[in-house]
VOBATI-932933 format. One record per atom (N, C-alpha, C, O): x, y, z; residue in three letters. Coordinates in steps of 0.001 Angstrom, whole numbers, plus 500000, padded with zeros to 6 digits. Example, Ala and Ser with C-alpha at 12.3 -4.5 7.8 and 13.67 -1.06 7.14 Angstrom:
2
513190494310507800Ala 512300495500507800Ala 513200496700507800Ala 514236496681508465Ala 512850497750507080Ser 513670498940507140Ser 512900500030507870Ser 513409501138508039Ser 
***
This chain:
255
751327930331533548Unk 751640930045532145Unk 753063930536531834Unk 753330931736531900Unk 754184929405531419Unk 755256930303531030Unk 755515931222529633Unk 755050930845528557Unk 756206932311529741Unk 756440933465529015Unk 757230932694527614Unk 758320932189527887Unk 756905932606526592Unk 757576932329525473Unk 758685933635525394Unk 758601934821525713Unk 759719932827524828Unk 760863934051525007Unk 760672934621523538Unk 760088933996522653Unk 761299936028523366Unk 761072937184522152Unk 762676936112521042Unk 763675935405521176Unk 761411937068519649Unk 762712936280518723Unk 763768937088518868Unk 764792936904518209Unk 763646938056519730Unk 765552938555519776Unk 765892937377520961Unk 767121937316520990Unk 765480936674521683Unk 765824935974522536Unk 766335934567522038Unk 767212933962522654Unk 765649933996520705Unk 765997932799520362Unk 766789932926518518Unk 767189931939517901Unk 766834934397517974Unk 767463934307517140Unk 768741934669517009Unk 769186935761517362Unk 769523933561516382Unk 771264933102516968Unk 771950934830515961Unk 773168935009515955Unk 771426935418515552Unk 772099936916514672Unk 772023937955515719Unk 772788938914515612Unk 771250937899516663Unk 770509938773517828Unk 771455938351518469Unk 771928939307519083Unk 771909937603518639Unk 772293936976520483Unk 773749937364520849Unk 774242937977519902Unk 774651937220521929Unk 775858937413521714Unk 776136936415521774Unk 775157935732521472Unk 777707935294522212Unk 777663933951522474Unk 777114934074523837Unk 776172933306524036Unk 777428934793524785Unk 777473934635526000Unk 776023934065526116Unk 775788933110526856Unk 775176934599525462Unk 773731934549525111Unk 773321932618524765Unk 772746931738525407Unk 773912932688523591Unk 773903931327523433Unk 774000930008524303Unk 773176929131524560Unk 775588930247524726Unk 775935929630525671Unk 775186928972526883Unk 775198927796527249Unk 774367930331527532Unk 773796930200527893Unk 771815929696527874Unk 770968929190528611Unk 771945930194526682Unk 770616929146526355Unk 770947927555525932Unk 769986926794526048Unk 772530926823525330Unk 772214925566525211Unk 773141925169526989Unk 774025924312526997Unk 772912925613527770Unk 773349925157529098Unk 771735924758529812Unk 771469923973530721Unk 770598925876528775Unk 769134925604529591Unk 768576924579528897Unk 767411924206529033Unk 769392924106528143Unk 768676923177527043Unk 767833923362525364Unk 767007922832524620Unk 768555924260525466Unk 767748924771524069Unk 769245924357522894Unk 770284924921522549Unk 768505922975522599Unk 769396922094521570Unk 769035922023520326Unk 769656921481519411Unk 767661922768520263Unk 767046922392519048Unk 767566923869518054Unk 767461925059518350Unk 768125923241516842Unk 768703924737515610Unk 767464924757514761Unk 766755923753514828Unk 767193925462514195Unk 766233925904513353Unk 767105926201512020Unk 768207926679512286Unk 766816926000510510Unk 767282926746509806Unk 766658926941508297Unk 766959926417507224Unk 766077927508508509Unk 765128928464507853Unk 765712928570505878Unk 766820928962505513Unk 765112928320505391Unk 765877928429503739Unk 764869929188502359Unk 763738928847502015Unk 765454929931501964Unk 764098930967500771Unk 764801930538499570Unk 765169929474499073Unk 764835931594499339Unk 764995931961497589Unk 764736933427497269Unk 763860934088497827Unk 765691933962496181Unk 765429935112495644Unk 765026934815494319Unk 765837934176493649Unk 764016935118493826Unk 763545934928492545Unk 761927935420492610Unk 761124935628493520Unk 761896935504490827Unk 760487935946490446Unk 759379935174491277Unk 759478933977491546Unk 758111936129491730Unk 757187935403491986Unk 756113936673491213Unk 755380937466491805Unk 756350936514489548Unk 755309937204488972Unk 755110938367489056Unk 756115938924489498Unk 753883939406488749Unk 754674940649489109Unk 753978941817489706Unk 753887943039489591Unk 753442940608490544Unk 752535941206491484Unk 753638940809492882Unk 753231941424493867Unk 754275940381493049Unk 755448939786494594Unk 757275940160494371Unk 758101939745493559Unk 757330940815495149Unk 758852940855495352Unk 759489939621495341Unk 758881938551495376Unk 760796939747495290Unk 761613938466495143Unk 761622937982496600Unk 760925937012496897Unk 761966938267497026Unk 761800938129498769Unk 760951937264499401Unk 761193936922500559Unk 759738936752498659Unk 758646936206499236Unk 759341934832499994Unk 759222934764501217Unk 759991933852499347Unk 760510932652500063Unk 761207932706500980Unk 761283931619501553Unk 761863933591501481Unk 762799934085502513Unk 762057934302503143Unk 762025933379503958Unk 761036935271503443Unk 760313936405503889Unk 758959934981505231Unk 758485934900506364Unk 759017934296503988Unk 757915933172504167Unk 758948931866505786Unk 758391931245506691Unk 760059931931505555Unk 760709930693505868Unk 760980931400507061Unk 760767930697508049Unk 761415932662507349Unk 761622933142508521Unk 760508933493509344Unk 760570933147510524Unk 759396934178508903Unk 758423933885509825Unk 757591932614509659Unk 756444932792510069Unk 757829931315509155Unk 757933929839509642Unk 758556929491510450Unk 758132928466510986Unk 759870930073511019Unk 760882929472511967Unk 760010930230513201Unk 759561929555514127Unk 759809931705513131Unk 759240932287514709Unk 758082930957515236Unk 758336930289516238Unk 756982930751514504Unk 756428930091514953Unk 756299928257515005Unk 755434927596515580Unk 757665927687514068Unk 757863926449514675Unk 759390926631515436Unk 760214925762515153Unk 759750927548516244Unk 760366927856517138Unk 759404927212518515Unk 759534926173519163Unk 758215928565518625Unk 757009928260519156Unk 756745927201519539Unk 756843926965520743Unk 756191925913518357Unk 755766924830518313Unk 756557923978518961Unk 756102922864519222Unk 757856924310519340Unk 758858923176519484Unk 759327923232521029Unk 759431922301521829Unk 759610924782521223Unk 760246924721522499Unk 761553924754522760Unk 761852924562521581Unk 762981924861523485Unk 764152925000523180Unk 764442925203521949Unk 764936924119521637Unk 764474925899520970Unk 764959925743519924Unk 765268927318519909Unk 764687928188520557Unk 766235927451519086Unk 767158928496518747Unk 766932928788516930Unk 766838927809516190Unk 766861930295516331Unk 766936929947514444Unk 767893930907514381Unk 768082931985514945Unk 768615930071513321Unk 769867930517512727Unk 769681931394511688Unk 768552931883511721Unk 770447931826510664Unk 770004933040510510Unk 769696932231508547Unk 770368931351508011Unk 768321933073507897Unk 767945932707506971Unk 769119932543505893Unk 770011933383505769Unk 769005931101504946Unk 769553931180503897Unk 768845931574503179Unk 767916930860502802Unk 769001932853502710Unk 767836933428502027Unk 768029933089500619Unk 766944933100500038Unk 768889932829499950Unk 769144932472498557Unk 769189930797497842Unk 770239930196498070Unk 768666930425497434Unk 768502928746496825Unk 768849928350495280Unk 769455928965494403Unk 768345927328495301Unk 768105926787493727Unk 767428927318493055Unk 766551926455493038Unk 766897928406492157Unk 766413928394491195Unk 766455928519489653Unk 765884929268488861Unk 767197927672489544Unk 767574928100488215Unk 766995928750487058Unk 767277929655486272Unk 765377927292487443Unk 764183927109486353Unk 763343928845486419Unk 762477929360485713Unk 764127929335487638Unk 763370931023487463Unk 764126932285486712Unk 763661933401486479Unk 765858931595486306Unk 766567932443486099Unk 766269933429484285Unk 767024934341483948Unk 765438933106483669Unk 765123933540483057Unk 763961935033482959Unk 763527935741482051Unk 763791934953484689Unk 763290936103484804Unk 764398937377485538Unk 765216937105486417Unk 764226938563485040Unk 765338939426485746Unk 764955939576487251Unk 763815939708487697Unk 766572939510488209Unk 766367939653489554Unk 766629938468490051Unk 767002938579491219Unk 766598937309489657Unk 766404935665490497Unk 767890935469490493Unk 768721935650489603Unk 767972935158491416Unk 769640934879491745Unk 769883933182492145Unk 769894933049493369Unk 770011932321491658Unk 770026931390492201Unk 771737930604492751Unk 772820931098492437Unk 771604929560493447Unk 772935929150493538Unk 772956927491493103Unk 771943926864492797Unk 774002927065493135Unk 774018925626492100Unk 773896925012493153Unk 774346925505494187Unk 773017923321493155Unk 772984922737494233Unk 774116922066495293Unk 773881921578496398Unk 775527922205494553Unk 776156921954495306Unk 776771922925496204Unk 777453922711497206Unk 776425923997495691Unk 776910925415496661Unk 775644925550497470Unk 775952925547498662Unk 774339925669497296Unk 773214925367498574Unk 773854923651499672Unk 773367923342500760Unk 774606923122499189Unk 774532922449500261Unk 775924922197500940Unk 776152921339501793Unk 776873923155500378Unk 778094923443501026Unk 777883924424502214Unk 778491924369503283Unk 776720925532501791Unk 776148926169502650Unk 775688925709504085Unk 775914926024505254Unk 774662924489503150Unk 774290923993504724Unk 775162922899505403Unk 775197922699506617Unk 775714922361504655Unk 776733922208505444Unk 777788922490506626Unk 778031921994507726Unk 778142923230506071Unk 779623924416507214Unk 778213925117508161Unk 778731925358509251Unk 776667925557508252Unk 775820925609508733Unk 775773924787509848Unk 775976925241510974Unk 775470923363509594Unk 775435922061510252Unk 776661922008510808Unk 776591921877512030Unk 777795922062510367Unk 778675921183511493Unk 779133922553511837Unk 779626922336512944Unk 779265923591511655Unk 779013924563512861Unk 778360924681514119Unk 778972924678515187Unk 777136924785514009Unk 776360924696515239Unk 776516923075515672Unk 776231923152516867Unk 776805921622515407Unk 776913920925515724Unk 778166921125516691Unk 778205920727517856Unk 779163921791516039Unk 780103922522517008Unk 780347922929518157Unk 781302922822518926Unk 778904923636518197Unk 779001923952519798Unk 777899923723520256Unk 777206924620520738Unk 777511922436520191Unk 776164921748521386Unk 775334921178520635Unk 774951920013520742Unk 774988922015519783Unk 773262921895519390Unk 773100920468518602Unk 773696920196517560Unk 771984919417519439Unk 772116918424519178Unk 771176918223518196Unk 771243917080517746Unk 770302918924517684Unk 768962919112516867Unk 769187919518515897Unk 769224920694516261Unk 769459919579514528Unk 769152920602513386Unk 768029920371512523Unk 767658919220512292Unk 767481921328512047Unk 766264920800511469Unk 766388921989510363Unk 766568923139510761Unk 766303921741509148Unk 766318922747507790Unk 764869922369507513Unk 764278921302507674Unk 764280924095506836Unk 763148923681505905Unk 762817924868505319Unk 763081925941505863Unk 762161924769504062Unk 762233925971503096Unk 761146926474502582Unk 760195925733502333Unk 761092928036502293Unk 759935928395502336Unk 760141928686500610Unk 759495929693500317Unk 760717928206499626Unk 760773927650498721Unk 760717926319498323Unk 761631925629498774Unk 759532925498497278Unk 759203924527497371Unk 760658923876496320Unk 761072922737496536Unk 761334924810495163Unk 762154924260494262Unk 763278923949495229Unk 764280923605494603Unk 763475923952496687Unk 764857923833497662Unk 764608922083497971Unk 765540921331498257Unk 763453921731497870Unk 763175920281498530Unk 763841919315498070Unk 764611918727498829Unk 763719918936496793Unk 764738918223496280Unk 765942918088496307Unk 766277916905496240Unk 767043919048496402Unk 767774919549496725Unk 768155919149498110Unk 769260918707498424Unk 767096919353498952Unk 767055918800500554Unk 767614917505501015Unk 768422917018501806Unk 766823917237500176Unk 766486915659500121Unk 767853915327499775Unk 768735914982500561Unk 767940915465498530Unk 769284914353498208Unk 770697914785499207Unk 771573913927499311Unk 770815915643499668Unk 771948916009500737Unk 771894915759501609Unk 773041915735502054Unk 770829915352502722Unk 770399914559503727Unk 771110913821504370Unk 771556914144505471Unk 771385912511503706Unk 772516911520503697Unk 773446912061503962Unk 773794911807505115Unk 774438913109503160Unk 775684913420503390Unk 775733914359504415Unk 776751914322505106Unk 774746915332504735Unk 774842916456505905Unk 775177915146507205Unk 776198914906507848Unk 774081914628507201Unk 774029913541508443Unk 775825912810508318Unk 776629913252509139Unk 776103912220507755Unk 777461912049508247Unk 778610912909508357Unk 779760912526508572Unk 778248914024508205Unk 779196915103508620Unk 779176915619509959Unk 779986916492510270Unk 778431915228510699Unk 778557915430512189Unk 778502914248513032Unk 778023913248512499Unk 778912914148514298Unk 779214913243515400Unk 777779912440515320Unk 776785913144515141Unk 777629911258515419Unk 776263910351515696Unk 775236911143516598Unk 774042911319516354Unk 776017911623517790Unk 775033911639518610Unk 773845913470517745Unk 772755913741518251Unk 774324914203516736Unk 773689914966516501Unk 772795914142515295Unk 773144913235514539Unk 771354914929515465Unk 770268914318514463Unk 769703915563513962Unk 769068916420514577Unk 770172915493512289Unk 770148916281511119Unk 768585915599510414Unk 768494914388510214Unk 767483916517510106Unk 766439916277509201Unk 766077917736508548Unk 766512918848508846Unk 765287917406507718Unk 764992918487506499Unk 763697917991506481Unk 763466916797506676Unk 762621919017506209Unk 761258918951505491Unk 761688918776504111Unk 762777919208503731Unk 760602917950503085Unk 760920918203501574Unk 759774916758500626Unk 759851915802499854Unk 758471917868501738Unk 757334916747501265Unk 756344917999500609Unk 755642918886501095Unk 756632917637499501Unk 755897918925498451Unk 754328918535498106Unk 753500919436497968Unk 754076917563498013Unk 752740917362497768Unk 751730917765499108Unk 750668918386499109Unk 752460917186500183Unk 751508917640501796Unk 751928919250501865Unk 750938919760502389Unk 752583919971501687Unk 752745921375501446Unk 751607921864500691Unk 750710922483501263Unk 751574921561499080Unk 750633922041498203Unk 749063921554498790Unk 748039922174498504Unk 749097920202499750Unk 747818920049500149Unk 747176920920501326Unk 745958921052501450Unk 747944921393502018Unk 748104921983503033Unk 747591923154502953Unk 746853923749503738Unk 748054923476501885Unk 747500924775501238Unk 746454924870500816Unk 745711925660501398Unk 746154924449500149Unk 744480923832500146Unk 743387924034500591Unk 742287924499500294Unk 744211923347501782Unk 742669922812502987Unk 743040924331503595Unk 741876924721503500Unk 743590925248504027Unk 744213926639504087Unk 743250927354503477Unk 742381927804504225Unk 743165927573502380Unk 742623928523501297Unk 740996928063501521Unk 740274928899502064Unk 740473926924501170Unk 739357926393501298Unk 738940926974502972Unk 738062927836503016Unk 739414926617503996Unk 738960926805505334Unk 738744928402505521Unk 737938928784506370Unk 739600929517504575Unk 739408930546504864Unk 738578931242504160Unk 738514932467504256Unk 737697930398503208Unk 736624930772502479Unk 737181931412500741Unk 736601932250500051Unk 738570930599500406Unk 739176930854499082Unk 738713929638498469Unk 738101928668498916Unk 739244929990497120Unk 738968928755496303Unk 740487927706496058Unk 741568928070495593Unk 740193926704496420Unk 741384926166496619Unk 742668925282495128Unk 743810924824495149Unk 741432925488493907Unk 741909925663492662Unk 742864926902492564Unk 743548927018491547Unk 742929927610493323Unk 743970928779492672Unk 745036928758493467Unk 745732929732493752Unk 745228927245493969Unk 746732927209494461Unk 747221926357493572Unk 746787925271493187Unk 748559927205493168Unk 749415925878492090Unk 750327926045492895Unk 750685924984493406Unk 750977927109493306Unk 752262926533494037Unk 753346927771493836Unk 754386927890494483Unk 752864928692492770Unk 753834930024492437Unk 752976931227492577Unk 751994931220491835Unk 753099932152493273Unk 752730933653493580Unk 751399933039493186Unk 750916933162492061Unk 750906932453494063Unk 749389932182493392Unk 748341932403494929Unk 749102932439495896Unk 747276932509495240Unk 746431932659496046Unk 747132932493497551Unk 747335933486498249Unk 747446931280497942Unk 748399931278498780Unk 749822932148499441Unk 750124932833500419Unk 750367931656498313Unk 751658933162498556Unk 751063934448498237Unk 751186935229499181Unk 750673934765497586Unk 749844935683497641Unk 749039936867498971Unk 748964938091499076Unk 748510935573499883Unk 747798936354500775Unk 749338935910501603Unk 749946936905502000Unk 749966934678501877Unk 751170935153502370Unk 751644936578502694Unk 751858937231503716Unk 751696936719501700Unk 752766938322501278Unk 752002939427502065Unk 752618939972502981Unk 750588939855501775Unk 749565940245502613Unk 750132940623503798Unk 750547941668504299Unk 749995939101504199Unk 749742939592505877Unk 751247939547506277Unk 751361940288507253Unk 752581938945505915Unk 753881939699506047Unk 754573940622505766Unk 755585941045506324Unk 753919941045504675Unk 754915942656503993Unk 753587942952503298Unk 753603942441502178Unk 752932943319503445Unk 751524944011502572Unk 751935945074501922Unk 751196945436501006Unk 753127945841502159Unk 753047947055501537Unk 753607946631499593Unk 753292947173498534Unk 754615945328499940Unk 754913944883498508Unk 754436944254497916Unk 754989943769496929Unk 753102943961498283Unk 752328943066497122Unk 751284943937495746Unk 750185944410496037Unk 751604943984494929Unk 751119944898493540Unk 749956944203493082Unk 749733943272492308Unk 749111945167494012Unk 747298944621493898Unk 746729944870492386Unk 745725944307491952Unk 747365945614491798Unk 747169946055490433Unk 747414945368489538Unk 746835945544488466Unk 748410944307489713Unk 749202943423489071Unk 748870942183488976Unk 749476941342488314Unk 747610941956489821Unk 747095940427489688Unk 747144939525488426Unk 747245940004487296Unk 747069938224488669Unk 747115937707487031Unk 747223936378487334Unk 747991935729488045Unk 745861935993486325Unk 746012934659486669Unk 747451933512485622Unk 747888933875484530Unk 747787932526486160Unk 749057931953485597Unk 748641930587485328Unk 747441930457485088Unk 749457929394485310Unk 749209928375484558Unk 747728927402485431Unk 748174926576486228Unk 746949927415485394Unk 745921926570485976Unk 745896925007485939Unk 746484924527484970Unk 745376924200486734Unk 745507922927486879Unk 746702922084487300Unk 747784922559487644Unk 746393920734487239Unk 747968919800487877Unk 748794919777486955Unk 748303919272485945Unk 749828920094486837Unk 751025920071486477Unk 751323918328486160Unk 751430917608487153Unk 751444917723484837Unk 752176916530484629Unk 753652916395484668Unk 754511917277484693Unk 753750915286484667Unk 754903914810484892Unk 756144915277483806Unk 757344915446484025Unk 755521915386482818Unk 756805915665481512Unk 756165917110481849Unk 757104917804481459Unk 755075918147482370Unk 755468919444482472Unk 756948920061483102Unk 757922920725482746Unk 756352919295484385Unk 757096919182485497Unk 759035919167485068Unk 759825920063485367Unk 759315918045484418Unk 760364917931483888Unk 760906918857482583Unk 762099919093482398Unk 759692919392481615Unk 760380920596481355Unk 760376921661481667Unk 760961922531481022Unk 759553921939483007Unk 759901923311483985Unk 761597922687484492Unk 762477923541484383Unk 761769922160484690Unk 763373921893485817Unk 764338922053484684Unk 765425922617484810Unk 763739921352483196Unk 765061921426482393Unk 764964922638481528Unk 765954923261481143Unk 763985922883481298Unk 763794924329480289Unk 763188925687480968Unk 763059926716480304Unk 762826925602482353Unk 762413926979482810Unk 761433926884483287Unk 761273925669483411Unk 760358927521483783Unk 759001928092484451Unk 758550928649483086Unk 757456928350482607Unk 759380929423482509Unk 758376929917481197Unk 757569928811480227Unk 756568929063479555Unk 758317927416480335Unk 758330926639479354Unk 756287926206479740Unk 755466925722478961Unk 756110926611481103Unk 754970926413482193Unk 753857927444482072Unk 752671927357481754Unk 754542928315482386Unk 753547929571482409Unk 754590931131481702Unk 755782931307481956Unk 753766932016480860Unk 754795932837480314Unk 754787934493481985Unk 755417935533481792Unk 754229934329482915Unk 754214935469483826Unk 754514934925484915Unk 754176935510485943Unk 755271933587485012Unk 756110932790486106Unk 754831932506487439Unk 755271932093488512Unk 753591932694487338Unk 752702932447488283Unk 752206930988487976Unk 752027930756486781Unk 751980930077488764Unk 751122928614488870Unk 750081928917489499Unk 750289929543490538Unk 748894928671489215Unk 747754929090489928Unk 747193930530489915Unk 747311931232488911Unk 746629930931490954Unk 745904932429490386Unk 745585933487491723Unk 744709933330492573Unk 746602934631491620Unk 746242935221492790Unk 745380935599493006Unk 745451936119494119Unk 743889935747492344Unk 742476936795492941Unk 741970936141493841Unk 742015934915493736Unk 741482936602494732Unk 740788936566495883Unk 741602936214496638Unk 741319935217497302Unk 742935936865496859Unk 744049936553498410Unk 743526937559499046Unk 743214938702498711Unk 743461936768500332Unk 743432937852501916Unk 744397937873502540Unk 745425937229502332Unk 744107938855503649Unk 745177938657504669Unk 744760937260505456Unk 745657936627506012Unk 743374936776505502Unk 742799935898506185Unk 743471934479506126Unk 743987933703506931Unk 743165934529504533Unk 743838932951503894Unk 745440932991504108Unk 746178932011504212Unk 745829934453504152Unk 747319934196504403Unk 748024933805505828Unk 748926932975505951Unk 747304934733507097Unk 747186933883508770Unk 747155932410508629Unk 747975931720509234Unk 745913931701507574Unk 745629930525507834Unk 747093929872507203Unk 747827929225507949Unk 747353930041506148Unk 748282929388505419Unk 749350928982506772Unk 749481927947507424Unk 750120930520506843Unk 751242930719507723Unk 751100929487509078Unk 752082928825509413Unk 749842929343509698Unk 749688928532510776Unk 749438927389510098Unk 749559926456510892Unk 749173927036509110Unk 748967925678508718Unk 749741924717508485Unk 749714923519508767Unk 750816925731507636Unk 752349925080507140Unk 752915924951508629Unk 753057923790509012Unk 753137925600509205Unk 754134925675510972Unk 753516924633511665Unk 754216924215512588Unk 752605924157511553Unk 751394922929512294Unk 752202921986511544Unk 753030921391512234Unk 752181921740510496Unk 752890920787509213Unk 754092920354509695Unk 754437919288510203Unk 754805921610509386Unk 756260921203510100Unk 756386920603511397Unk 756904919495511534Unk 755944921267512344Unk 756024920923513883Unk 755620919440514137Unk 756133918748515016Unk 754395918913513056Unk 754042917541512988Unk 754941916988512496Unk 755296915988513121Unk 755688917292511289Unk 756668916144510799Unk 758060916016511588Unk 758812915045511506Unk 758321917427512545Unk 759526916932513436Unk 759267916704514761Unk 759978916659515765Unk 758234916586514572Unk 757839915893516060Unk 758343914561516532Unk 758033913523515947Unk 759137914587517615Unk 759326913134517934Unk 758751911844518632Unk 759379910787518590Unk 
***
């Protein structure tokens, strides 16, 4: 059985070039690049959670993939619609994608014929999406640029996640809710504020909600920035989540 190599082995902050070099000479073409967010997740979760979430997504669709190398987290995104809570730092979408940009045709730079972005913040997708187009012609043809930024199979994902691990799958909306929640658990357990539980806006989100969360805030949604409802997170539902989403991904860049 071969030895999967350690993430000091495939993460490009760890490595020296010599390091590099030598892994895209073995074929390891595939970039990883990992994207969060600093912002409220209610006040039971550190800001950290989307970062926290996207990097251990990359260890294991590293895993899933094989040659692949992860670059180092953009830990900061779009959130504007959170900036009304203290602590959320967001950046404007054209500076998230100047980012990934000089990102992209960097490592396109030196070999790596693969890039693949995806975010462990769901407000980055859109965002994804519409830059797509332009990342892709910023590098040579022969490199192939894609992004995850399918939010509904995410939120379903989660779901069938929570449900399989014996949660209730109503208490995923999509913010510090059951899901991220046990997330947090089983990646940083020591910062999740068990005391602090609280349930937040319940049910599907419409379309004119939706649009005045983006134009007027998360508060305009819920007043404790949570969608859905953290009680009953495990560490259990949070394992499942973590492998469910990385299954997700690994399926949609599968070639």
């Amino acid at each position: 059985m071969a030895v999967l190599p350690s993430l000091e082995e495939i993460r490009l902050e760890l490595m020296s070039f010599e390091d590099v070099s030598a892994a895209l000479a073995r074929g390891y073409s595939t970039a990883l690049i990992p994207c969060g967010a600093v912002e409220q997740h209610g006040p039971h979760l550190p800001l950290c959670m989307d970062a926290d979430h996207a990097e251990a997504l990359a260890a294991r669709l590293a895993q899933h993939l094989g040659s692949a190398l992860i670059a180092p987290t953009i830990k900061v995104g779009c959130s504007a619609h959170h900036l009304v809570f203290p602590g959320t730092i967001s950046l404007r979408p054209e500076t998230f994608e100047a980012i990934c940009r000089d990102y992209c045709t960097s490592l396109a730079q030196h070999g790596f014929k693969r890039i693949l972005l995806f975010s462990g913040h769901i407000g980055n997708f859109p965002v994804l999406r519409d830059m797509l187009p332009r990342l892709r012609r910023e590098v040579a043809p022969g490199v192939e640029i894609d992004a995850f930024c399918d939010a509904i199979a995410w939120i379903d994902t989660w779901r069938s996640a929570v449900r399989d691990a014996g949660g209730a799958p109503n208490a995923v909306g999509g913010h510090a809710d059951i899901a991220e929640t046990s997330l947090m658990m089983r990646l940083r357990p020591d910062s999740v504020r068990l005391d602090r539980f609280e349930a937040g806006y319940l049910g599907a989100l419409s379309e004119a909600q939706l649009e005045s969360m983006w134009k007027n805030g998360i508060k305009s949604i819920t007043h404790n920035g949570i969608i859905g409802d953290p009680h009953g997170s495990t560490v259990e539902i949070g394992a499942r989540c973590l492998k469910a989403i990385a299954d997700l991904l690994a399926s949609s860049f599968a070639r």
